[in-house]
N, C-alpha and C positions, 0 to 999 in steps of 0.2 A: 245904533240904527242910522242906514244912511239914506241922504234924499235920491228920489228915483233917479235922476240926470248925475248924478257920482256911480261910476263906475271901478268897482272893487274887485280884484284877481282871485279867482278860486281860493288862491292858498290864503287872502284876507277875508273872505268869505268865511273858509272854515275855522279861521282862527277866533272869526267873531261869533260867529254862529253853533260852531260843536266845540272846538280845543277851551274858548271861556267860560262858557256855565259847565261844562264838564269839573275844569280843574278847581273852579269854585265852590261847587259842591262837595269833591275833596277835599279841598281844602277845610270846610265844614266839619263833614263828618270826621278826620283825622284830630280838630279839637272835640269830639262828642259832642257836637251842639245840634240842638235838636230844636222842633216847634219854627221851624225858619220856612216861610215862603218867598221863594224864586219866581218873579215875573219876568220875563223875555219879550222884549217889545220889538215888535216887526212892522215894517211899512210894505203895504202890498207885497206880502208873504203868501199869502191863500186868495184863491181865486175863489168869490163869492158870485160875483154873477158870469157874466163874460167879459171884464175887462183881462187885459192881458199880462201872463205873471215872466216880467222882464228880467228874471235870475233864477228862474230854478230852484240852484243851487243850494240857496240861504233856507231851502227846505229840509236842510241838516238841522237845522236847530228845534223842529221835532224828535229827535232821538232823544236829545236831554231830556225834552220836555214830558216825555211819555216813559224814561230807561228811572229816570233819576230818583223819581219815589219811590220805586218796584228795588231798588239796588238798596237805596238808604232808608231807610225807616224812618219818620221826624222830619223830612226836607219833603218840601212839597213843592213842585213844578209849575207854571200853566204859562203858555204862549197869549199875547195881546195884541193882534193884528190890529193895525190901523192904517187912513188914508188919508195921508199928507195933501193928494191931492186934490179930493174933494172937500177936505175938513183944514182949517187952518192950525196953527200950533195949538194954542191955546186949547182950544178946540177936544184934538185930539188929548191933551196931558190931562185934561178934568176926565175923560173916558176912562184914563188909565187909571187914575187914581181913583176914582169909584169902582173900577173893575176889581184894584189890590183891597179894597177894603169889602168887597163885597163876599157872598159866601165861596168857597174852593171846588164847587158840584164839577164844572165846567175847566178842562185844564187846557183846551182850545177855544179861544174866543176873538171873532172878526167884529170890526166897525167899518160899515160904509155906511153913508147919507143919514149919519141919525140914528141907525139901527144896529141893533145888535145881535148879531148872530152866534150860532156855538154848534161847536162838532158833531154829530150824532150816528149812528151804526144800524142799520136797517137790515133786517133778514132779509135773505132771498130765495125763491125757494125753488132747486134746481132739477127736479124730478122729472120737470116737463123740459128741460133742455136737450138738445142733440147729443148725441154720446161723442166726443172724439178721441180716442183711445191711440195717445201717441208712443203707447209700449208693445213690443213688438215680440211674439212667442219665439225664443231663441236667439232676440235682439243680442249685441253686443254693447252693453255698456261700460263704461267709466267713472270710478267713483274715486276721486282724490278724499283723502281722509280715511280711506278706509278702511281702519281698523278702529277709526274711532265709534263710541257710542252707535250715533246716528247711522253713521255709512254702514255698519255689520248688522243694524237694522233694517236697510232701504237694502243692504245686496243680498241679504236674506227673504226679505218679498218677495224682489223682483228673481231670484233662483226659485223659489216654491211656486209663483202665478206663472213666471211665463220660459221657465227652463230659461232662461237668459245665460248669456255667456258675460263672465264676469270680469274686468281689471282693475284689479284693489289696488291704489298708487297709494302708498303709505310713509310716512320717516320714521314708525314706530318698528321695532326691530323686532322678530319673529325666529322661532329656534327653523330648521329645515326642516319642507316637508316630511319629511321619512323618520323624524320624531316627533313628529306631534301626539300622537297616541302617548307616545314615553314621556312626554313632560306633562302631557295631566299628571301626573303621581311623582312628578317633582317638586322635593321641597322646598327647594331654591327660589323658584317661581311664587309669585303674591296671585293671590286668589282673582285679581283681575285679570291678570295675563295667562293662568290656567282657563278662564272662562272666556279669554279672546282665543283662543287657541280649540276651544270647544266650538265657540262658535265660527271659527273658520274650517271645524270638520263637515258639521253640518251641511255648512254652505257647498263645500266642495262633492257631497253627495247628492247634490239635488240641482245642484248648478249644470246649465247645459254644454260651460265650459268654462273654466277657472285662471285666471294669471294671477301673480303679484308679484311687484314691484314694494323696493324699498327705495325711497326716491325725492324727487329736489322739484317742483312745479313752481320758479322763482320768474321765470322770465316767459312771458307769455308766447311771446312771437317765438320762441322756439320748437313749440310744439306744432305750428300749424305742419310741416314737413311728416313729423313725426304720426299725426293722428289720420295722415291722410291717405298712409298704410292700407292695404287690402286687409279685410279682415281676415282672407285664409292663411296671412303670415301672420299674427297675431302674436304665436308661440315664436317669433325671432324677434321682437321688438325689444327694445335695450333704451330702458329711460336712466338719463341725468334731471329728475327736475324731484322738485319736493313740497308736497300740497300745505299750503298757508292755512286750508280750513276746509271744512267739506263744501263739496258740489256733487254735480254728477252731470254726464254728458252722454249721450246717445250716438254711437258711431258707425 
């Protein structure tokens, strides 16, 4: 934990903040040690009333805190916000140590002035909301990933609700069009890859217009040139790039 007037670089940020209770946690579970609870103490990390949060950033160390019991079984998480500079050391360390001894309900917990606060999740109820409907019947979209899981479910949606016209940018490698039918009853092929192959007949029968790409999405600024293409050349677009993980984009 650093005092607010110490000024730390993104890359010491995440080192303290996600890269150390990440790797500690590993480090854990690789000896099978279990029943361990993980406290992460934060100085003006969460913004409780309106004072102002002077790093963003150090709100990485929410992921730990919320990934890390969900991932390991036996390792238990919770973040300790506190305010150096309304409360003195001393102060603050008796908070913490009553908060690690106290029961685990709460895996977010802020101090300011005395008081103690804790995380909590409120319904909302959106029936009476505006409708804004930013998909578009025969839209062209963009789906990096997409042959994985998720994206041959989102390009599958959006080809059935709105005839969309489809660009699956993928690195996963796919027989040619003009076999797809002949590799379903390939037995070379594993039951996943007949069943992405299935699921890309599908899509291309109900889709308002279909691409894929097999491809590299490594460097961002390269695309801006590339995506700004008219969409009625769509069919001469020729990608080098290769998606990291799904997204999708609207073009």
């Amino acid at each position: 934990m650093l005092p607010e007037n110490v000024t730390a670089s993104l890359k010491e940020v995440q080192r303290r903040s996600f890269l150390s209770p990440l790797f500690l946690a590993q480090a854990l579970a690789s000896q099978d040690i279990a029943g361990i609870d993980i406290a992460l103490v934060s100085n003006r990390m969460q913004q409780v009333f309106d004072e102002p949060v002077r790093n963003p950033a150090r709100a990485v160390l929410l992921g730990p805190v919320r990934v890390i019991p969900l991932e390991l079984p036996g390792i238990t998480c919770r973040s300790i916000d506190v305010d150096l500079e309304s409360e003195d050391s001393a102060g603050c360390a008796a908070r913490i140590v009553a908060e690690v001894n106290s029961s685990r309900e709460n895996n977010s917990v802020a101090f300011r002035h005395g008081e103690r606060f804790v995380e909590t999740v409120e319904p909302i109820d959106l029936t009476s909301a505006p409708e804004h409907n930013r998909l578009e019947i025969g839209g062209v979209y963009l789906i990096t990933g997409g042959l994985g899981g998720i994206g041959l479910v989102v390009a599958e949606r959006l080809a059935r609700e709105f005839k969309a016209r489809l660009v699956l940018v993928s690195r996963s490698p796919v027989p040619p069009e003009a076999l797809w039918k002949a590799s379903l009853n390939d037995g070379a092929l594993s039951d996943a890859e007949q069943l992405r192959i299935q699921k890309l007949i599908d899509i291309r029968s109900i889709a308002g217009g279909y691409w894929f790409f097999r491809a590299m999405l490594q460097i961002l600024s390269r695309c801006g040139k590339w995506l700004r293409r008219p969409r009625s050349i769509m069919e001469e677009w020729t990608v080098s790039f290769m998606p990291q993980a799904f997204s999708m984009m609207a073009l």
